[in-house]
PyMOL Python script that loads the backbone (N, CA, C, O; Angstrom):
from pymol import cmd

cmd.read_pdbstr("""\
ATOM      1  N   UNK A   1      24.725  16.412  10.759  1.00  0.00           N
ATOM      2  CA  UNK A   1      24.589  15.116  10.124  1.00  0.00           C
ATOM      3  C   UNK A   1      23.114  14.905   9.774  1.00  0.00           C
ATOM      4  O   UNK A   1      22.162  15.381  10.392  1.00  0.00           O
ATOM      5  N   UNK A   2      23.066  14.136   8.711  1.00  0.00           N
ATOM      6  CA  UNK A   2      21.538  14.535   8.090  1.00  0.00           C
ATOM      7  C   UNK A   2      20.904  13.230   8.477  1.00  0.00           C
ATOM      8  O   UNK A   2      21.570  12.239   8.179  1.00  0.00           O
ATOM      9  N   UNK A   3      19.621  12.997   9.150  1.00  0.00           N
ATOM     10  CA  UNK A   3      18.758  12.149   9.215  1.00  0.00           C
ATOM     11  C   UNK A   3      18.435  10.923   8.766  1.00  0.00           C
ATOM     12  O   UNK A   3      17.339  11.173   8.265  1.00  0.00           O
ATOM     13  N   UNK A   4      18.684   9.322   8.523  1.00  0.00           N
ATOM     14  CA  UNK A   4      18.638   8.785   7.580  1.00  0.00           C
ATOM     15  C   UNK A   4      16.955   8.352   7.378  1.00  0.00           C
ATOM     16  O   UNK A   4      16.134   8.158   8.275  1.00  0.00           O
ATOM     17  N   UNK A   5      16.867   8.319   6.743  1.00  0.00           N
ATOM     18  CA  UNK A   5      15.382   8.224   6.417  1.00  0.00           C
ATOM     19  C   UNK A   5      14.949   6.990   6.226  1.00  0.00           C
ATOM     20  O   UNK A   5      15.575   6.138   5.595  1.00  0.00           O
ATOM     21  N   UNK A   6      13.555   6.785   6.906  1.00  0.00           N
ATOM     22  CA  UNK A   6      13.346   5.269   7.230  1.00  0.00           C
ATOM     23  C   UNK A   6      12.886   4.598   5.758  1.00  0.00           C
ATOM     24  O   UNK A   6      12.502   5.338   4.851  1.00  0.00           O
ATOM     25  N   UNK A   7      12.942   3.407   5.622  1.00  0.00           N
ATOM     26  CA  UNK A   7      11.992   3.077   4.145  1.00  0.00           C
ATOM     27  C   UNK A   7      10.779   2.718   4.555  1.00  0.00           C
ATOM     28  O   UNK A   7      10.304   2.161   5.545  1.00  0.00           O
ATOM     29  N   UNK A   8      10.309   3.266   3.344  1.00  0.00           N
ATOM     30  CA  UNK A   8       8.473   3.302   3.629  1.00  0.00           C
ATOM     31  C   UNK A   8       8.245   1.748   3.055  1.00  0.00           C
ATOM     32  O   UNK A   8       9.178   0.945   3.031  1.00  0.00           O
ATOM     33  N   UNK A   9       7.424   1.546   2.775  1.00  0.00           N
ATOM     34  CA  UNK A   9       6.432   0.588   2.458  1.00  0.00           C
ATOM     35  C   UNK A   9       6.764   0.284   0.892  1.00  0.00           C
ATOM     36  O   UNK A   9       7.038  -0.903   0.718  1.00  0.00           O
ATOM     37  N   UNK A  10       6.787   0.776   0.165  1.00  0.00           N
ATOM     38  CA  UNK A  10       7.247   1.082  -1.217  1.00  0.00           C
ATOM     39  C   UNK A  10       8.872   0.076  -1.378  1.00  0.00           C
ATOM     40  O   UNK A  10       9.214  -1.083  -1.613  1.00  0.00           O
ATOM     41  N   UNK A  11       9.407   1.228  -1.115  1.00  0.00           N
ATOM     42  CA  UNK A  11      10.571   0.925  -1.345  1.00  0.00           C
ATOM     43  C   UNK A  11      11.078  -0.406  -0.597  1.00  0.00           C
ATOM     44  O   UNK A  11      12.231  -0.789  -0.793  1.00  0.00           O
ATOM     45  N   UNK A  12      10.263  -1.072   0.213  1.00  0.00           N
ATOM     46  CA  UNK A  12      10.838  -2.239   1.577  1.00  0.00           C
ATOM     47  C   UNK A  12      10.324  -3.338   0.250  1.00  0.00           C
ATOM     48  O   UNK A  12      11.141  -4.187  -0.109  1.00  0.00           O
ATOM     49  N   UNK A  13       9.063  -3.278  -0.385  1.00  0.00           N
ATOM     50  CA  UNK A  13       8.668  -4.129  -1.895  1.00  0.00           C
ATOM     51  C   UNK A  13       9.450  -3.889  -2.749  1.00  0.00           C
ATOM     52  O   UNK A  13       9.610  -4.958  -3.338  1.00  0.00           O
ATOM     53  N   UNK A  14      10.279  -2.863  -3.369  1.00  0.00           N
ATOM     54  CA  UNK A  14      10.839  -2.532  -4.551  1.00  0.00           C
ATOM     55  C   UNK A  14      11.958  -3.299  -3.801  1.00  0.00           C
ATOM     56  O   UNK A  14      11.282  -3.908  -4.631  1.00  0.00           O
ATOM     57  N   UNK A  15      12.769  -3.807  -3.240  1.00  0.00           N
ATOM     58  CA  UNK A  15      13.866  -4.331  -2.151  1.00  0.00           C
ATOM     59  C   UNK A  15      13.490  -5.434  -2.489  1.00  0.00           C
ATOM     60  O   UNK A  15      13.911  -5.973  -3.512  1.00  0.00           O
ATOM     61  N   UNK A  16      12.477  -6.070  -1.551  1.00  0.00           N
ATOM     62  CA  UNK A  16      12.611  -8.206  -2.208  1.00  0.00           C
ATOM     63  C   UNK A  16      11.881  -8.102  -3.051  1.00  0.00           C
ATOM     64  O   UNK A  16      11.169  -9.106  -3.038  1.00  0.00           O
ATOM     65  N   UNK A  17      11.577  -7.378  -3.916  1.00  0.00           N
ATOM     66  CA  UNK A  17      11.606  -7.652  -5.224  1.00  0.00           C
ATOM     67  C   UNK A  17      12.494  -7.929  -6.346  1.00  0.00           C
ATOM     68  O   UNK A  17      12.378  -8.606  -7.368  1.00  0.00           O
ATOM     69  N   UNK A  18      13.557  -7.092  -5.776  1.00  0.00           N
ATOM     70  CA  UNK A  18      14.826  -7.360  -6.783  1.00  0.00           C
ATOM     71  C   UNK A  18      15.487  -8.163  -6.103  1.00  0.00           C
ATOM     72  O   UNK A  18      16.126  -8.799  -6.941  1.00  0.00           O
ATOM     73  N   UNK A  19      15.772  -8.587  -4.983  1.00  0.00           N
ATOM     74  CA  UNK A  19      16.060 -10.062  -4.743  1.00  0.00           C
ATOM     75  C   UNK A  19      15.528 -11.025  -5.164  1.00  0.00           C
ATOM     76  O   UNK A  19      16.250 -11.794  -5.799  1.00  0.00           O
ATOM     77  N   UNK A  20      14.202 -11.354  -5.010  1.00  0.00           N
ATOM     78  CA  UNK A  20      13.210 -12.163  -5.642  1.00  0.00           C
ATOM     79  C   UNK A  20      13.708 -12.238  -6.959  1.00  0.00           C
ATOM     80  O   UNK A  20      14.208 -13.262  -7.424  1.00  0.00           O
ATOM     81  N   UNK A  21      13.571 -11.083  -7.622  1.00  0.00           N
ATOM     82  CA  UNK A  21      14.247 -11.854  -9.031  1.00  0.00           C
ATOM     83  C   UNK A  21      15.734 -12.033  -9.407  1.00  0.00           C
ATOM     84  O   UNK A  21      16.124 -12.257 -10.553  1.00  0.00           O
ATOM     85  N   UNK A  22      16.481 -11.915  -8.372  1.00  0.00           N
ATOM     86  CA  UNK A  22      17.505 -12.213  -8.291  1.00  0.00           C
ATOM     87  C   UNK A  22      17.917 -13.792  -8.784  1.00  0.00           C
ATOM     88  O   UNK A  22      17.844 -14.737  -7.999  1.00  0.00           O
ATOM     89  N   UNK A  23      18.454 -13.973 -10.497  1.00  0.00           N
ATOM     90  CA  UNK A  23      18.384 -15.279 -10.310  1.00  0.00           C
ATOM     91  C   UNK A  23      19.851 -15.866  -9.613  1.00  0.00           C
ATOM     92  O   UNK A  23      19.969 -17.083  -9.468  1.00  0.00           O
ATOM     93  N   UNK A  24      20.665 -15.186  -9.302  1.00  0.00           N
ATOM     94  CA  UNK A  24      21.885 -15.548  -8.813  1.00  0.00           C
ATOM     95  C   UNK A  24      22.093 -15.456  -7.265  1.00  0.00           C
ATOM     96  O   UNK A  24      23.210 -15.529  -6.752  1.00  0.00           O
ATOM     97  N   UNK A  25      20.601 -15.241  -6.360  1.00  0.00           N
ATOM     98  CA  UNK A  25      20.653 -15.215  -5.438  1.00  0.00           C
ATOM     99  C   UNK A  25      20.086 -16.787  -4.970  1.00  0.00           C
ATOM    100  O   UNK A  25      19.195 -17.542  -5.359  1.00  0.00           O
ATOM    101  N   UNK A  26      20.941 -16.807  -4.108  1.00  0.00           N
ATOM    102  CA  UNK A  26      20.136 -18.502  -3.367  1.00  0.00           C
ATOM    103  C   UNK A  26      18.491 -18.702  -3.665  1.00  0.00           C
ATOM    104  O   UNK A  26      17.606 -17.955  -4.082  1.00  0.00           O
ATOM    105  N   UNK A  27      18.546 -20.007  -3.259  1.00  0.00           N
ATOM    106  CA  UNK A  27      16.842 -20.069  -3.697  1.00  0.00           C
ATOM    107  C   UNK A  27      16.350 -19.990  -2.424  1.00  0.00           C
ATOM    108  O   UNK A  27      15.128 -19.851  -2.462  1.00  0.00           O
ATOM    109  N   UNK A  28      16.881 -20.026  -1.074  1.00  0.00           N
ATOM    110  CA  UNK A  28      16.497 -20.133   0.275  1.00  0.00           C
ATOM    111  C   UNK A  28      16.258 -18.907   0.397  1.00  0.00           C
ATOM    112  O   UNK A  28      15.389 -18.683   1.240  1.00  0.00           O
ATOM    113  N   UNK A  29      16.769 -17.820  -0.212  1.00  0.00           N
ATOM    114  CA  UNK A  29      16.914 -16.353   0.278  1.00  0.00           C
ATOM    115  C   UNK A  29      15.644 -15.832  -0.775  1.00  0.00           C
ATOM    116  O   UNK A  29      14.849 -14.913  -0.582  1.00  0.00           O
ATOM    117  N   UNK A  30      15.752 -16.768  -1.967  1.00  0.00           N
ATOM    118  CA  UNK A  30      14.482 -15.742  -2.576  1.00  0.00           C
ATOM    119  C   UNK A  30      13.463 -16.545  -2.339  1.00  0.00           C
ATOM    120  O   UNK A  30      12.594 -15.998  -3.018  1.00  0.00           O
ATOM    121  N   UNK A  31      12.744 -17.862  -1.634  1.00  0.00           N
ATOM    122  CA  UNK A  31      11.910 -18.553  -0.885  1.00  0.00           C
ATOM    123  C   UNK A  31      11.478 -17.273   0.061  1.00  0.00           C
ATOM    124  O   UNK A  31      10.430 -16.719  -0.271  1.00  0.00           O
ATOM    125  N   UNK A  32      12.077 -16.824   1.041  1.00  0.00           N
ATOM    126  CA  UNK A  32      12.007 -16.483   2.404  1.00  0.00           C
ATOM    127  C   UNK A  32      11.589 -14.479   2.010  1.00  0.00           C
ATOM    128  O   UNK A  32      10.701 -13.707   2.373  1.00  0.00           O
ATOM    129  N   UNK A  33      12.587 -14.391   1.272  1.00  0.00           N
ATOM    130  CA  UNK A  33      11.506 -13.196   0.398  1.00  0.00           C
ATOM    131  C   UNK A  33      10.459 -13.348  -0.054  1.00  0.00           C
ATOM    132  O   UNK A  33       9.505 -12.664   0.316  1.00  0.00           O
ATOM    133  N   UNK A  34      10.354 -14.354  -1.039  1.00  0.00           N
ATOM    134  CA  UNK A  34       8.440 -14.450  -1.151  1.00  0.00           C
ATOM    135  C   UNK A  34       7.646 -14.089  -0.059  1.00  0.00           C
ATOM    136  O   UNK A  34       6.804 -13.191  -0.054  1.00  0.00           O
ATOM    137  N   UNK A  35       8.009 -14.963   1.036  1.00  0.00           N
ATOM    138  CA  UNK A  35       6.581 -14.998   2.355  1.00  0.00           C
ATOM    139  C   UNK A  35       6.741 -13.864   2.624  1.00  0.00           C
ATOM    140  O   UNK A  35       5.668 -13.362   2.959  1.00  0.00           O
ATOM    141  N   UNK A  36       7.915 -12.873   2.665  1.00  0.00           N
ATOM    142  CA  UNK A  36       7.848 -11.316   3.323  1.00  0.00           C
ATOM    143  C   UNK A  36       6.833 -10.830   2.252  1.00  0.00           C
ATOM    144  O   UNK A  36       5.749 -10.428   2.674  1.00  0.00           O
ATOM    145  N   UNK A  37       7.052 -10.823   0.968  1.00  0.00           N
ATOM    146  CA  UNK A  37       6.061 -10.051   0.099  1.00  0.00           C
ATOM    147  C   UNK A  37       4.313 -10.508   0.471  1.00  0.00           C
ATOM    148  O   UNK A  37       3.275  -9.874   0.655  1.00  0.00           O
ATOM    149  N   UNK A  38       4.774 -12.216   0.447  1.00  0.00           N
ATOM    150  CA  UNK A  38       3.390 -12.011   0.633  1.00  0.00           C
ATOM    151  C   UNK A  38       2.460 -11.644   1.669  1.00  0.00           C
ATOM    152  O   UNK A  38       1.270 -11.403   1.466  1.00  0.00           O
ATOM    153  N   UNK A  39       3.286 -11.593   3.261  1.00  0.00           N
ATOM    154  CA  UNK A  39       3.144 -10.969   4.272  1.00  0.00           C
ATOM    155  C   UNK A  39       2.371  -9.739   4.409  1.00  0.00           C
ATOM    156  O   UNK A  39       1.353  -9.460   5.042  1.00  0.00           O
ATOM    157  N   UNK A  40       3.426  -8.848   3.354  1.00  0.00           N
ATOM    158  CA  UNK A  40       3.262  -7.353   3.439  1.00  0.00           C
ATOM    159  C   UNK A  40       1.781  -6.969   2.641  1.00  0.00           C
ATOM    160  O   UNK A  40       1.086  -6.039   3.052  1.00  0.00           O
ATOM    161  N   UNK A  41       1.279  -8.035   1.118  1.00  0.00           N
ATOM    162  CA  UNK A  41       0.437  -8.181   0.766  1.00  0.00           C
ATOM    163  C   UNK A  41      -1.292  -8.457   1.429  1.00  0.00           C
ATOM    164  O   UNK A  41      -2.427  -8.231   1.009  1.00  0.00           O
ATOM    165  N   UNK A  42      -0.606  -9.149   2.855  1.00  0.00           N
ATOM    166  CA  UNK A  42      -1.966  -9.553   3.430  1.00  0.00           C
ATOM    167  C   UNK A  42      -2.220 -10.871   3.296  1.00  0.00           C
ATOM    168  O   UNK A  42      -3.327 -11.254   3.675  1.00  0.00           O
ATOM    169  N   UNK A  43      -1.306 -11.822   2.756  1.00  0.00           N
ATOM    170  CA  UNK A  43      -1.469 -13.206   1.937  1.00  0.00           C
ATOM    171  C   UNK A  43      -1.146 -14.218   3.310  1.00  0.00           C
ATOM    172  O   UNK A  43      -0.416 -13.507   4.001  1.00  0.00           O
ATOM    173  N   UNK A  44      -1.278 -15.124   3.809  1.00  0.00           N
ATOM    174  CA  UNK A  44      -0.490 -16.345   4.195  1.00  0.00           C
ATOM    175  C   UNK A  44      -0.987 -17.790   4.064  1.00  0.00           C
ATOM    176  O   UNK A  44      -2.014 -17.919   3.397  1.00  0.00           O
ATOM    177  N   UNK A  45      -0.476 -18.832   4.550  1.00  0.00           N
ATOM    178  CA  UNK A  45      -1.047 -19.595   4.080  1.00  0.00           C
ATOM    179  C   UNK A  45      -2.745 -19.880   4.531  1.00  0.00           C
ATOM    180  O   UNK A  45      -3.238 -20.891   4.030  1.00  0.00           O
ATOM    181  N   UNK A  46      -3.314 -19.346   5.111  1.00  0.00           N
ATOM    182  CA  UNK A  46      -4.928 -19.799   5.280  1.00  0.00           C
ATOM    183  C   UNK A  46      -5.485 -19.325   4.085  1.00  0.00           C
ATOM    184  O   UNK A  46      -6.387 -19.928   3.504  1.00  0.00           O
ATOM    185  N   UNK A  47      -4.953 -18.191   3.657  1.00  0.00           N
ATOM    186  CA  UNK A  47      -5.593 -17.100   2.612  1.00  0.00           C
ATOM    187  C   UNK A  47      -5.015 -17.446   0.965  1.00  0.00           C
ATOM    188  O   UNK A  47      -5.432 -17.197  -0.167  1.00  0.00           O
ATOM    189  N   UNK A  48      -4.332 -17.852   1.297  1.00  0.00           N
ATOM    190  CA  UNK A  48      -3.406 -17.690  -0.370  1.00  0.00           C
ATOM    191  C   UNK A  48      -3.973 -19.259  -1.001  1.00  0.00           C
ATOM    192  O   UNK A  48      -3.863 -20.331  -0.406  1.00  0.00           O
ATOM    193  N   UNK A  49      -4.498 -19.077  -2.146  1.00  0.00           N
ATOM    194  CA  UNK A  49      -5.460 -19.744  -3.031  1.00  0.00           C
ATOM    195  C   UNK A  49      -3.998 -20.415  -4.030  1.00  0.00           C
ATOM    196  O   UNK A  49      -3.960 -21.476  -4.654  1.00  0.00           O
ATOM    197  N   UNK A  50      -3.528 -19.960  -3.968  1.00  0.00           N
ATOM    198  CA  UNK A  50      -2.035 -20.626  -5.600  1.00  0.00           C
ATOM    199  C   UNK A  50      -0.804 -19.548  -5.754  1.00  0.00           C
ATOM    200  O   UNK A  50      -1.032 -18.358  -5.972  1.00  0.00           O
ATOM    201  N   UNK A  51       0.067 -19.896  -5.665  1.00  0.00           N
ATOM    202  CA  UNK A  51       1.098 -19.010  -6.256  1.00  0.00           C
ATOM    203  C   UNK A  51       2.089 -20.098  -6.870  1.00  0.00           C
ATOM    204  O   UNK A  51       2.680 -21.095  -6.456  1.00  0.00           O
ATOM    205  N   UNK A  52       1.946 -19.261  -8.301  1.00  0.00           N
ATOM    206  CA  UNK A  52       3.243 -19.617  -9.232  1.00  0.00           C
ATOM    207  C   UNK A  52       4.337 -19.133  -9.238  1.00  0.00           C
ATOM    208  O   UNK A  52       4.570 -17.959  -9.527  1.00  0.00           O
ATOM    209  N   UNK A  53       5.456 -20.273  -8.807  1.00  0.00           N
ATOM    210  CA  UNK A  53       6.575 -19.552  -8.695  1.00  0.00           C
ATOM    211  C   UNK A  53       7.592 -20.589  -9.410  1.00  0.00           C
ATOM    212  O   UNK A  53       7.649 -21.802  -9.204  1.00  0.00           O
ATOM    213  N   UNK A  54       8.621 -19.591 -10.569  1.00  0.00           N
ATOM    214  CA  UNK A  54       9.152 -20.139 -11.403  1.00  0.00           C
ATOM    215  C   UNK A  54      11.150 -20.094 -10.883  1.00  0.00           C
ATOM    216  O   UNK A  54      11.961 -19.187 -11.068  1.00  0.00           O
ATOM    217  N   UNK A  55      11.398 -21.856 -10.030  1.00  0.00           N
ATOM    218  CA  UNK A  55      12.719 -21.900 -10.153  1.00  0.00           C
ATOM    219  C   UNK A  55      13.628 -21.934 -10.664  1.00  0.00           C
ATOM    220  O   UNK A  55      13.842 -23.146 -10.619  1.00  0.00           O
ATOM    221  N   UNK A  56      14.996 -21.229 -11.536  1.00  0.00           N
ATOM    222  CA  UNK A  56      15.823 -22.138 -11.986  1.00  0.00           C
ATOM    223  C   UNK A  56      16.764 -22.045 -11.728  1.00  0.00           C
ATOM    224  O   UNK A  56      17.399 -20.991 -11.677  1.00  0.00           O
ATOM    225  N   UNK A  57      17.345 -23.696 -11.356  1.00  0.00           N
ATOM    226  CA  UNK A  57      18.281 -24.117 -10.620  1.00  0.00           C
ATOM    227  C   UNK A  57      19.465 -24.383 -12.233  1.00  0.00           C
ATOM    228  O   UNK A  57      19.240 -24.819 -13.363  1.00  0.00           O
ATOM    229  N   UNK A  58      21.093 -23.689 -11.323  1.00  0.00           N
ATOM    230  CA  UNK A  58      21.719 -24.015 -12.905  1.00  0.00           C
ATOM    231  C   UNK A  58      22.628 -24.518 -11.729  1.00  0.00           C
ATOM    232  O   UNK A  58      22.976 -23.935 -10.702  1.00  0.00           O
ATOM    233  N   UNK A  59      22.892 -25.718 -12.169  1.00  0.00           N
ATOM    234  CA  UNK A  59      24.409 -26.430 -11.893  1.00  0.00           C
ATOM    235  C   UNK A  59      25.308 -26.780 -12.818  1.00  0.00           C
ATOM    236  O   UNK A  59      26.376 -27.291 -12.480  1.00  0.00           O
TER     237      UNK A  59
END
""", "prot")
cmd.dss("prot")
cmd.show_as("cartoon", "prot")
cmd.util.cbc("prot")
cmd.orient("prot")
């Protein structure tokens, strides 16, 4: 049985990233992905100067 291979660093961003732009994913779920990205970035709130982030809500 073959090894499953861990995800690197790369691919764990290429991941909530396409959630993140997931527009059919909850907005709680792509909220809570942001802070992981920006986590992984080095960002939180003491450090992070502005982020634009574009919702849209369809009802």
């Amino acid at each position: 049985m073959p090894k499953k291979k861990i995800a690197d660093k790369k691919e764990v961003q290429r991941f909530l990233t396409t959630v993140l732009r997931n527009e059919e994913a909850d907005v709680k779920d792509r909220l809570k992905v942001s802070e992981y990205l920006l986590k992984m970035a080095g960002e939180n709130e003491a450090t992070a100067n502005t982020l634009s982030v574009e919702v849209k809500v369809v009802e």
